[in-house]
C-alpha positions as CSV (number, residue, x, y, z in Angstrom):
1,X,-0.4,-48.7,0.5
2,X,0.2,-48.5,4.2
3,X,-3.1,-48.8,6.4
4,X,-4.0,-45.6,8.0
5,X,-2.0,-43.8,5.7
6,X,-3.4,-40.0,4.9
7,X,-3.9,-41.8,1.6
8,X,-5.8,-44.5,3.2
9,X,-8.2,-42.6,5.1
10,X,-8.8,-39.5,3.0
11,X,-10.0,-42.5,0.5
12,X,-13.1,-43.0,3.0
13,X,-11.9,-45.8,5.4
14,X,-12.6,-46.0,8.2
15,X,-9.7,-47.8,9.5
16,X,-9.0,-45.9,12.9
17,X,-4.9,-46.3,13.5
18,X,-4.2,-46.5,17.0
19,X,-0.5,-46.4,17.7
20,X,1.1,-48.0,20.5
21,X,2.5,-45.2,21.8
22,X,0.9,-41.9,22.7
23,X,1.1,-39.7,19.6
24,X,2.7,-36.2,20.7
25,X,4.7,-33.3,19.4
26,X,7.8,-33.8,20.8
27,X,11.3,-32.2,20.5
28,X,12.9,-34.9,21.8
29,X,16.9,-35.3,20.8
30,X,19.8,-37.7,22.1
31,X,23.0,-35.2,22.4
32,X,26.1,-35.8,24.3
33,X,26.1,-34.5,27.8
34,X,27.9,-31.2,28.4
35,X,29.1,-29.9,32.2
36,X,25.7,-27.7,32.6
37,X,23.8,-30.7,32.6
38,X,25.6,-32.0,35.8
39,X,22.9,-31.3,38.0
40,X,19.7,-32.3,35.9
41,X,21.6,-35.8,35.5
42,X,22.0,-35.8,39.5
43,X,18.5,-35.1,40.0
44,X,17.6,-37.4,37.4
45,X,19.4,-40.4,39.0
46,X,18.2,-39.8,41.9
47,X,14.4,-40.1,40.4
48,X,15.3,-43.1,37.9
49,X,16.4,-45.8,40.5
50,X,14.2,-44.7,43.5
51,X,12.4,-48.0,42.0
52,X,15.6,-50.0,42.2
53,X,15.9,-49.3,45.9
54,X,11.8,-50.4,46.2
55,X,13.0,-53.4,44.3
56,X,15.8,-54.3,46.4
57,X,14.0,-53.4,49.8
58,X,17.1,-50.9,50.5
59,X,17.6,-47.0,49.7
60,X,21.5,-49.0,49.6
61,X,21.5,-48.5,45.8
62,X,25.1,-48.1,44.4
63,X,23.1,-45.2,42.0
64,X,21.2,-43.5,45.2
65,X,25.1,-43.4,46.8
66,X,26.5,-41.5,44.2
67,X,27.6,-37.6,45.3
68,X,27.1,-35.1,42.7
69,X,31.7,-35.6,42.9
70,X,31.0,-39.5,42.0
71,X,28.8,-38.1,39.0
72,X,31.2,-35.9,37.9
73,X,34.4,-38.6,38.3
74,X,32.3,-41.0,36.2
75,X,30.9,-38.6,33.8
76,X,34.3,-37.7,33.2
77,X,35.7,-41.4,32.8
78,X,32.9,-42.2,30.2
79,X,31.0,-40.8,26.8
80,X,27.2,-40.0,28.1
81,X,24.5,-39.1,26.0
82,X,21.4,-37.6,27.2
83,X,17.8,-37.6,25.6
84,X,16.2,-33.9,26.1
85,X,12.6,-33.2,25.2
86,X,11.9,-29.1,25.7
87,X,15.1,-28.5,27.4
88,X,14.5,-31.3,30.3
89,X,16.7,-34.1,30.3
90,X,14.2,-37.0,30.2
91,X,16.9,-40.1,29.6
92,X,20.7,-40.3,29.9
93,X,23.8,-43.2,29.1
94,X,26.8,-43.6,29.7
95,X,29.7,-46.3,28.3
96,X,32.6,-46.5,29.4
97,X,35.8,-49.4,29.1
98,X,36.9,-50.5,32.6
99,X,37.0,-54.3,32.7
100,X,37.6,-57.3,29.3
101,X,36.7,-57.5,27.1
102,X,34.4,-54.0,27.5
103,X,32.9,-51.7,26.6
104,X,30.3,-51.5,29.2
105,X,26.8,-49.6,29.3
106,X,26.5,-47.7,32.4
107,X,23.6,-46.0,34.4
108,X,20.6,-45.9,31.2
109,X,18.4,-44.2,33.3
110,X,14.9,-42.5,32.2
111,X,12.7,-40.5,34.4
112,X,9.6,-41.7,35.6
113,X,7.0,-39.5,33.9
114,X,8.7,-40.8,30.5
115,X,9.1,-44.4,30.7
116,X,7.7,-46.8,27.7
117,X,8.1,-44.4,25.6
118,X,11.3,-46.1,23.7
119,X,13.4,-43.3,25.5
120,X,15.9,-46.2,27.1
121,X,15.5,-48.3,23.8
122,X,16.6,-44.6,21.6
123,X,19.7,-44.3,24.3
124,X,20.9,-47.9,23.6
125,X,20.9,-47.9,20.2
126,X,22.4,-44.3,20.3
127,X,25.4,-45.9,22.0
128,X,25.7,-48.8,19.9
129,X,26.0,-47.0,17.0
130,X,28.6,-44.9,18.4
131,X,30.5,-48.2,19.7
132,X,30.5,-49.1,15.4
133,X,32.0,-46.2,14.3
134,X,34.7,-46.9,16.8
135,X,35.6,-50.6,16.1
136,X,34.3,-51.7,19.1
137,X,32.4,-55.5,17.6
138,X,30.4,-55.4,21.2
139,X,29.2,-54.0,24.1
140,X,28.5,-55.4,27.6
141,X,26.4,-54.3,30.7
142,X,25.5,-55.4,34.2
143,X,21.9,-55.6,35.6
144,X,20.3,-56.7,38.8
145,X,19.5,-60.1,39.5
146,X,15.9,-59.8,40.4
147,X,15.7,-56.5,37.8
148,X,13.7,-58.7,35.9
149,X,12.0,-55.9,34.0
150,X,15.2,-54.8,33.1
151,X,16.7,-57.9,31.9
152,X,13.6,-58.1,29.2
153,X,14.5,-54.5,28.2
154,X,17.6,-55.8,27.2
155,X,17.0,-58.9,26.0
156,X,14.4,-57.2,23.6
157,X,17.8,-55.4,22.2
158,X,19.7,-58.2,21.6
159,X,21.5,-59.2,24.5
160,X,22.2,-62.0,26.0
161,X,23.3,-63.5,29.6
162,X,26.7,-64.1,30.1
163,X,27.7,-64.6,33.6
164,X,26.5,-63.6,37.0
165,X,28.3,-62.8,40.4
166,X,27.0,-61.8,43.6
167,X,28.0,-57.9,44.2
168,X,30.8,-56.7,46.1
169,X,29.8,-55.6,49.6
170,X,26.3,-57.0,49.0
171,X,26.2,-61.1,49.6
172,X,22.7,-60.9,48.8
173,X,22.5,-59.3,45.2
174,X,23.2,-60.9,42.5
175,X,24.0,-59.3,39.4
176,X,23.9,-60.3,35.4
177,X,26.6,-59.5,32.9
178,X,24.7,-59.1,29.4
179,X,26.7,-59.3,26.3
180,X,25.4,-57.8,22.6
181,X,27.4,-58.5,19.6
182,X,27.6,-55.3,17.4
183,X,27.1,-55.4,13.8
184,X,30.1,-53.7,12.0
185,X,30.1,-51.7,8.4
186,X,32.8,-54.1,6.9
C-alpha cells in the first residue's frame, strides 16, 4: 500500500502527505502551436528571458531581439508545442534541424508565475517523444554559459555537455552545446 493513499489514511493514519509541488486543479495540456497563438508566444518570450537579460547584465538577448516576423519565420522553420493551463499559454518548445548532427531544442520558455512546476521538464519530454516516433536516436540544445540554473535543468533530463563556443557577435558569452541520447522502440 502506498503511504497517504485514501486507503491509508481513511485506515486512521495520520501520515500527512505533503507533495512537493502545490496540489491544484489544473487543465493544463501540451498541444502543438497553431498561428492564433502567435502573439501569446511573443508576449510570453518576452516575459521568460527578461531573467536572461538580468543574468547577462544586457537587455541584448538574442530572445528579447526577436520581432513578432523573427517568431513567425522560426515558428514556421520548426515543430512547437505549447503547454496551456485555462486557455493561457504558460510554457512553449520548439525543435527544429539546422546544424549535425541535429535536432536541436529551441526557445523552452515558461512564464514566470509557473516556473518549478515541471512545466519545462513536461515540454522536454513532450519533444523527445516526438523525436522517437520520428527516428531521430538524439536531440541536442544550446544553453548559456553562466545559465547555470539552466544547465542543471537539463542535466536533470539526461543531457550532457558536449562542446562550447563563444557566441557570434558576443566575445563575451559563452555558450554550451548539450547532447541527450534518445531511447528508440526497437
Amino acid at each position: 500500500m502506498l503511504r497517504g493513499s485514501a486507503e491509508h489514511i481513511a485506515a486512521g493514519s495520520n501520515y500527512l502527505h505533503r507533495p512537493t509541488r502545490p496540489a491544484t486543479i489544473s487543465s493544463m495540456h501540451i498541444r502543438p502551436a497553431e498561428p492564433p497563438d502567435l502573439g501569446q508566444l511573443f508576449s510570453m518570450q518576452r516575459a521568460a528571458f527578461v531573467d536572461e537579460a538580468f543574468l547577462y547584465g544586457t537587455p541584448e538577448v538574442p530572445a528579447l531581439l526577436d520581432t513578432r516576423d523573427d517568431l513567425q519565420a522560426r515558428l514556421a522553420a520548426s515543430s512547437t508545442w505549447v503547454s496551456v493551463d485555462n486557455d493561457r499559454l504558460i510554457g512553449a518548445i520548439s525543435v527544429r534541424t539546422w546544424r549535425e548532427p541535429g535536432p536541436d531544442i529551441e526557445r523552452l520558455m515558461v512564464v514566470p508565475d509557473r516556473r518549478g512546476e515541471g512545466v519545462a521538464t513536461d515540454l522536454v519530454r513532450c519533444v523527445e517523444t516526438y523525436l522517437v516516433q520520428t527516428g531521430c536516436t538524439a536531440v541536442q540544445l544550446v544553453v548559456g554559459g553562466i545559465a547555470v540554473d539552466n544547465q542543471r535543468l537539463y542535466q536533470r533530463l539526461g543531457f550532457v555537455a558536449t562542446s562550447s563556443t563563444m557566441l557570434d557577435g558576443y566575445p563575451s558569452v559563452e555558450v554550451i552545446t548539450m547532447t541527450k541520447q534518445l531511447r528508440t522502440n526497437t
